[in-house]
Every structure is written in structure tokens, then in C-alpha cells.
C-alpha positions in Angstrom: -29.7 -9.3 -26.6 -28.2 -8.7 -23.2 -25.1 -9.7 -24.0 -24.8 -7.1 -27.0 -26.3 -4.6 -24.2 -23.3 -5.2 -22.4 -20.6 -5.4 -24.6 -22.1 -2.0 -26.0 -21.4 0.1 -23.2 -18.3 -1.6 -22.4 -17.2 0.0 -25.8 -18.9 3.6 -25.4 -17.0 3.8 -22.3 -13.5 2.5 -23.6 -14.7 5.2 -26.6 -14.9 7.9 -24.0 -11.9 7.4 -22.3 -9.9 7.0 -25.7 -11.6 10.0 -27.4 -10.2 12.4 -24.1 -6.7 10.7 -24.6 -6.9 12.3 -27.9 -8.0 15.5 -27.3 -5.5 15.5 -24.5 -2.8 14.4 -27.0 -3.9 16.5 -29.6 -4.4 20.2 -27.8 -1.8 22.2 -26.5 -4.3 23.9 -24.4 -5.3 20.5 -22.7 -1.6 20.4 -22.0 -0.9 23.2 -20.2 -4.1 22.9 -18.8 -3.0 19.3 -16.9 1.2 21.0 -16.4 -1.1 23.6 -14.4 -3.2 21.1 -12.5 -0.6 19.5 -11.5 1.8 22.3 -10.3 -0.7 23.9 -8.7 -1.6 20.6 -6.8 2.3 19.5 -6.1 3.0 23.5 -5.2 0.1 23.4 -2.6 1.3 19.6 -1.2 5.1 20.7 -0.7 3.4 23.4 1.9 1.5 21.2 3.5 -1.6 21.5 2.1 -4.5 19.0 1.2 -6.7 18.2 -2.1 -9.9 18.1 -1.0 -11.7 16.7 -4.0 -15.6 17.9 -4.2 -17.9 16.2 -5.8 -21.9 15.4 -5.9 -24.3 12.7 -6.8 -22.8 10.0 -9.5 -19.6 12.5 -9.4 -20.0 12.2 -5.5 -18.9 8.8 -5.8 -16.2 9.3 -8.0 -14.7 12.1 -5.9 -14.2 9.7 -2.9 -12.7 6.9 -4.8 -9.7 10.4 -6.7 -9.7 11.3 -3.0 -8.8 7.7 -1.6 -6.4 6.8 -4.9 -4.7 10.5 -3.5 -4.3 9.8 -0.4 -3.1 6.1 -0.7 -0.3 7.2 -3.6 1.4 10.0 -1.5 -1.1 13.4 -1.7 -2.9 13.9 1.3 -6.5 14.3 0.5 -9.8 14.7 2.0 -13.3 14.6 0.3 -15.4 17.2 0.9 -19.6 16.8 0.5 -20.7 20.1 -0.9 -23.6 19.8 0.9 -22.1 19.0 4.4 -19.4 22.3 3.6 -22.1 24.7 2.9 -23.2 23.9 6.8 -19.7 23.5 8.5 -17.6 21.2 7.0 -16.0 23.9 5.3 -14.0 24.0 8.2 -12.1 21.1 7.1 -10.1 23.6 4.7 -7.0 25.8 5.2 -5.3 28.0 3.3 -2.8 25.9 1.5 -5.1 23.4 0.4 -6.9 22.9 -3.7 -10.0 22.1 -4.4 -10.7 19.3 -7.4 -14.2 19.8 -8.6 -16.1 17.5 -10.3 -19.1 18.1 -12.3 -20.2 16.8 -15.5 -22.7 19.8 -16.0 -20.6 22.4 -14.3 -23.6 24.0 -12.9 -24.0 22.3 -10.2 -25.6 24.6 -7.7 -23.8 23.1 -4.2 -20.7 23.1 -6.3 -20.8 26.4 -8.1 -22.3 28.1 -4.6 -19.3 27.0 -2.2 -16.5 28.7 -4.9 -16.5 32.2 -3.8 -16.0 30.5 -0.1 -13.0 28.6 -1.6 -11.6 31.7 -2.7 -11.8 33.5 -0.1 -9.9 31.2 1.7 -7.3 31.0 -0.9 -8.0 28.1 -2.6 -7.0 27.3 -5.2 -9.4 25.2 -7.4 -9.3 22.4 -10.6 -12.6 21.8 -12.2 -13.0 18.7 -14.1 -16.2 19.2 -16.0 -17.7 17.8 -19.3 -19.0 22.0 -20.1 -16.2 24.1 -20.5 -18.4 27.0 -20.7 -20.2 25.8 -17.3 -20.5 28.6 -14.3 -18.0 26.2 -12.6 -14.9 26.2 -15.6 -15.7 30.1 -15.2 -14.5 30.4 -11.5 -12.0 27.8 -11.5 -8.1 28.1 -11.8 -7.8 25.7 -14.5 -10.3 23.2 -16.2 -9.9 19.6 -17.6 -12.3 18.7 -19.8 -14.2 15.7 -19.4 -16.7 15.6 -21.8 -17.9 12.6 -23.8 -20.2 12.6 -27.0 -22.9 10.4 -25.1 -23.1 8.0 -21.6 -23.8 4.4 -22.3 -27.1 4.7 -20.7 -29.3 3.5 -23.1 -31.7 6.7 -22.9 -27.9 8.7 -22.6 -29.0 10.1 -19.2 -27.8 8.1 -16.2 -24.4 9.2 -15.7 -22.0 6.5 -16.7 -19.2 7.2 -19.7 -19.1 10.6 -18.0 -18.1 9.4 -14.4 -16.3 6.7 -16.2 -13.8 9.0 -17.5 -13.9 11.6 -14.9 -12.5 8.7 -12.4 -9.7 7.3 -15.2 -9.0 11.6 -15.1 -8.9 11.4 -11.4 -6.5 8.1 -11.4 -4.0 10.0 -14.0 -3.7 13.0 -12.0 -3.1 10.9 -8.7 -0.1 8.8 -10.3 1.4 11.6 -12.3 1.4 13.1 -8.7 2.8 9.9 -7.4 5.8 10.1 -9.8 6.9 13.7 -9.4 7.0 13.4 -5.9 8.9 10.3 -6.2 6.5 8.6 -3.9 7.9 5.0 -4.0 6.5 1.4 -3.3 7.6 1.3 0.2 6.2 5.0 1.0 3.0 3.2 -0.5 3.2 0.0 1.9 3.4 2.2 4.6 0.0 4.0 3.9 -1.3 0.6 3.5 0.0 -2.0 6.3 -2.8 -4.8 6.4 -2.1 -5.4 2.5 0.5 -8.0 1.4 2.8 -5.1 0.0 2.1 -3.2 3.2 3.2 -7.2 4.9 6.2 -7.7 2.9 7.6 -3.9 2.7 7.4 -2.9 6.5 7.3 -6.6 9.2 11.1 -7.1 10.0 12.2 -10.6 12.1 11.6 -8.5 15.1 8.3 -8.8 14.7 7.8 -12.2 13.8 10.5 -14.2 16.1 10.2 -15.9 18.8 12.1 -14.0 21.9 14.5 -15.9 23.6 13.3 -16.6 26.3 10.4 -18.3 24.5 13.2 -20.9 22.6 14.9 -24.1 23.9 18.2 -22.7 24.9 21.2 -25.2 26.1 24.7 -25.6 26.0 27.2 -27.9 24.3 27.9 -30.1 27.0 24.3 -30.5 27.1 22.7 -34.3 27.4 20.3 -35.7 24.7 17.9 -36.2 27.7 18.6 -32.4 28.0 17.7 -31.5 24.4 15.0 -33.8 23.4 13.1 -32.2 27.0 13.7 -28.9 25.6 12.8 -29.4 21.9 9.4 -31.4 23.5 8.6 -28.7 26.1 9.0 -25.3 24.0 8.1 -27.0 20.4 9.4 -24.8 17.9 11.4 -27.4 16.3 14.9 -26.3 17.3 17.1 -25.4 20.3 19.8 -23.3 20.6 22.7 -23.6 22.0 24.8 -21.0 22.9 27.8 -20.3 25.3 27.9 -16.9 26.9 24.4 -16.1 25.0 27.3 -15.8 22.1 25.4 -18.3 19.9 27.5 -21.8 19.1 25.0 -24.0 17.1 21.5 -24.7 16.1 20.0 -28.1 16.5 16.8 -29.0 14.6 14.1 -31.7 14.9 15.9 -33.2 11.7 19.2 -33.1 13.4 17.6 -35.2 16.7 16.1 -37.6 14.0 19.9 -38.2 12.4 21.2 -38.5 15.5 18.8 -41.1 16.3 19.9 -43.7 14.0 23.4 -44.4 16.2 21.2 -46.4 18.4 21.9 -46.7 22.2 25.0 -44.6 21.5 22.3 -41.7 21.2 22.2 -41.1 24.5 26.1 -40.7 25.6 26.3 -37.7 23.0 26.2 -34.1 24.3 24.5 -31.6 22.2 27.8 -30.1 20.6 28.4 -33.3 18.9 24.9 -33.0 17.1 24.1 -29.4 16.6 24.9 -27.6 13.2 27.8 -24.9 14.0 27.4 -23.0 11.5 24.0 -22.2 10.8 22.5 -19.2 8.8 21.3 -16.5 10.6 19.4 -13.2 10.2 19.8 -10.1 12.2 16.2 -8.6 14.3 16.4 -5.4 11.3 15.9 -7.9 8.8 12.8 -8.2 6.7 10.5 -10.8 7.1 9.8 -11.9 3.3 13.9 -11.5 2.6 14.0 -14.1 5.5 11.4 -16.3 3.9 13.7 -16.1 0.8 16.5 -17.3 2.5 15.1 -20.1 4.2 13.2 -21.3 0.5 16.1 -20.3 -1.9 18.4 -22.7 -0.2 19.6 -25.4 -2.3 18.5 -27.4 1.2 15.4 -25.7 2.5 15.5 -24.9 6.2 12.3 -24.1 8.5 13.9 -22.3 11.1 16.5 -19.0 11.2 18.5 -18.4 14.9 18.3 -14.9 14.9 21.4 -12.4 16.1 22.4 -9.4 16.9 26.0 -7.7 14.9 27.9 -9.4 18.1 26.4 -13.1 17.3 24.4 -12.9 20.6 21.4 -15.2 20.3 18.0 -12.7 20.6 15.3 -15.5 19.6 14.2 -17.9 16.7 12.1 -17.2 13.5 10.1 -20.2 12.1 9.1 -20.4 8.3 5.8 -21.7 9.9 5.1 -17.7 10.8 6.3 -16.9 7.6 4.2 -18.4 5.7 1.0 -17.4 7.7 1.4 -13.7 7.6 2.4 -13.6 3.9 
């Protein structure tokens, strides 16, 4: 019986949201309708302004999440309690902003009451309201109609297909936005750097190497006594060498290990006999997840990158061991 519950309003909500596509579709009023909304809400970005999305209640709720998605996809937005900007957080408004309104009823007294404040600031305001005929869809600029043929409450009163497809309303206006302003990934990994995208669109080497003076650094006359002291004492698994600070060669743990196998003859060697002269290398500007690609895309992996600047001067070292922790 629960389960039927469940998969019951699962439907009347997909029903709700399908039902406004159509009417959307189907109604060149709806049309215009959203071309205005949008306009008005791009118009009032390009001069600075803000969407300050109002909502209260169930629609409360909803408002925050349109006014988060807004301001995480490129439209600066704030949401406003109607409440709290009846006693002072009106403030928070300026001339250039809109106002998205959400109200299933569109009568909503704190709503409907803080209008004439909006316009007198100039305002403009977007009402998206289940009662086209509502005090609210009256005052407003334009109206999108969010109105459903019942909420999957089982006594249809708790709001639920109704903020249901006010919030899907809310997500298409915030992309659509997104596009036109041709806000693009890496403008959206810089509104969110903890996140992985945020991670692997913004870190560059620089912020992941190891300085130089933090890394083994010898040069090729160097003894094995020399470069097994310095692997052992900074551990990162490599040492550079370098003449000048121009860098010469890398050698790695793996390279020590080769080495190894000549026996006694070990230690007569110097460290340009060992060290790889040609190794890859990444410049400090580089991003960090294109590094990880070049050290895993290899047809021989490698764990560690020397890292240069355009003159092949040795800056520091960047280990896949850091890679693969911060992604």
C-alpha cells in the first residue's frame, strides 16, 4: 500500500511538470511571457543588478534553492524573506535589480504588500504563481504560470506538485540564463572551488608542487653517496639535477633501483650517468588534472613531473601522490 502511495505522487508530480511543458509548448502567450522574463532578468544583470527571488512558506524554500541555482550558474541573486523586507531588509535592493515572486495562491499577503515598495524602487518584478488572476499576477511585469490540476498530497493540500514545478520553473529560467550569457564551465568552477570541477578547472602545478628548495637538487658530477642522501633526506622520490638551475636530468627512485643492479660499480658512477636527460616536464601555469593526464596517459606511467619555467630553469617538483589526493 505504501509503495503504490509512493509511486503515486512520484507520477502526479512528473504529471505536473509535463502538463506546464505543454501549456508552455502549446501558448504563444506562455512564450512571450518566458522571452520577457528572461529579457527583463538578463537586461537588469548586464547593469549590474541582482534577482532577488521572494518567496514564503513551502515557496520560501523553493526561492532559496532558484536563488542559490542563480547565483551558482552566473546571475547574481539574493533571496529576500518577505517578512524580514517588510522590517528592513528591503534595504538589500537597488534600482537595477528584479524581483522573482513565487506564490502558488498569488495572494499572499507579505508578498502582495511589499509590491508597491518594489515599484517604487524600480523594480521590476516576475511572478510565478499557480492563479493568474491572483492580486500578485495583477502587479507584476510578467507572470508564469505555475499551476497544477491537484498536489500529490493525499488530501491535495500540503504543497507539493505545486512547489515541485515552481522549482523545475525556477531551474529553467536559471540555465536559460546560463546560456545567453554564455556563462561557461570554467566561469561555473570558479563560483564553486571546493567542488571537483571547481578542483580540476582552477589548481594549476603552482599550487600543488613542491618549491625548490623543498626538492633534492644536485649536479651531474654528483656521487651516488650524494644522491641516495638526498633522495633519503627530502623523500619525494626524485632529485634533480640541474647545472646553472638550467635543469639537466631527473633521477627517480626507479632509476637508483636500476642503477643498483651493477653491483659495487654503483658507487663509482656520478649522477649524470644515471639520471634521465630528457624528462617530461610541465610549466607552473599548467593545470593540475592536465598534469595528472600526462603522468597516467603515458605509455610508461611516471609519478613525478620536474617542473620549469619557458627558460628550462628548474622551479620545483609535482608528485602524482598530490595529484591524486586533491582530485
Amino acid at each position: 500500500m505504501s509503495f503504490k502511495e509512493f509511486c503515486r505522487v512520484m507520477e502526479l508530480e512528473a504529471r505536473a511538470i509535463t502538463d506546464a511543458l505543454a501549456r508552455f509548448r502549446t501558448d504563444a502567450n506562455a512564450e512571450a511571457s518566458i522571452g520577457r522574463a528572461l529579457e527583463l532578468m538578463v537586461e537588469r544583470s548586464r547593469r549590474g543588478g541582482k534577482v532577488m527571488v521572494v518567496g514564503l512558506g513551502k515557496s520560501g524554500k523553493i526561492a532559496a534553492k532558484i536563488s542559490a541555482t542563480l547565483s551558482s550558474t552566473g546571475t547574481r541573486s539574493v533571496y529576500l524573506h518577505p517578512t524580514e523586507a517588510l522590517h528592513g531588509d528591503l534595504g538589500v535592493t537597488g534600482p537595477e535589480d528584479v524581483v522573482l515572486a513565487i506564490s502558488q495562491t498569488g495572494n499572499t499577503e507579505e508578498i502582495v504588500s511589499l509590491i508597491p515598495f518594489f515599484k517604487k524602487r524600480g523594480l521590476g518584478v516576475v511572478a510565478i504563481t499557480g492563479n493568474p488572476r491572483s492580486r500578485l499576477a495583477a502587479a507584476a511585469d510578467v507572470v508564469l504560470d505555475s499551476s497544477v490540476s491537484e498536489e500529490a498530497c493525499a488530501h491535495n493540500l500540503a504543497p507539493t506538485s505545486s512547489t515541485t514545478l515552481a522549482l523545475v520553473i525556477g531551474d529553467a529560467l536559471a540555465v536559460a540564463l546560463m546560456k545567453t550569457q554564455g556563462f561557461s564551465a570554467e566561469d561555473f568552477a570558479k563560483n564553486h572551488p571546493g567542488g571537483a570541477l571547481g578542483r580540476r578547472l582552477q589548481l594549476t602545478v603552482a599550487d600543488l608542487m613542491h618549491p625548490l628548495v623543498r626538492v633534492a637538487v644536485l649536479g651531474q658530477d654528483s656521487t651516488m653517496e650524494d644522491v641516495l642522501d638526498a633522495s633519503t633526506r627530502m623523500r619525494l622520490g626524485a632529485v634533480l639535477i640541474t647545472e646553472s638551475q638550467r635543469l639537466s636530468g631527473i633521477i627517480t627512485d626507479g632509476d637508483i633501483r636500476r642503477a643498483l643492479k651493477r653491483g659495487e660499480a654503483f658507487f663509482g658512477l656520478k649522477a649524470g650517468e644515471i639520471m634521465c636527460s630528457n624528462p617530461t616536464t610541465v610549466g607552473p601555469e599548467t593545470l593540475a588534472y592536465d598534469a595528472l593526464r600526462i603522468m597516467e596517459e603515458r605509455e610508461s606511467q611516471i609519478s613525478v613531473l620536474p617542473v620549469v619555467d619557458p627558460q628550462g630553469n628548474a622551479l620545483g617538483l609535482l608528485r602524482i601522490h598530490d595529484l591524486v589526493q586533491t582530485f
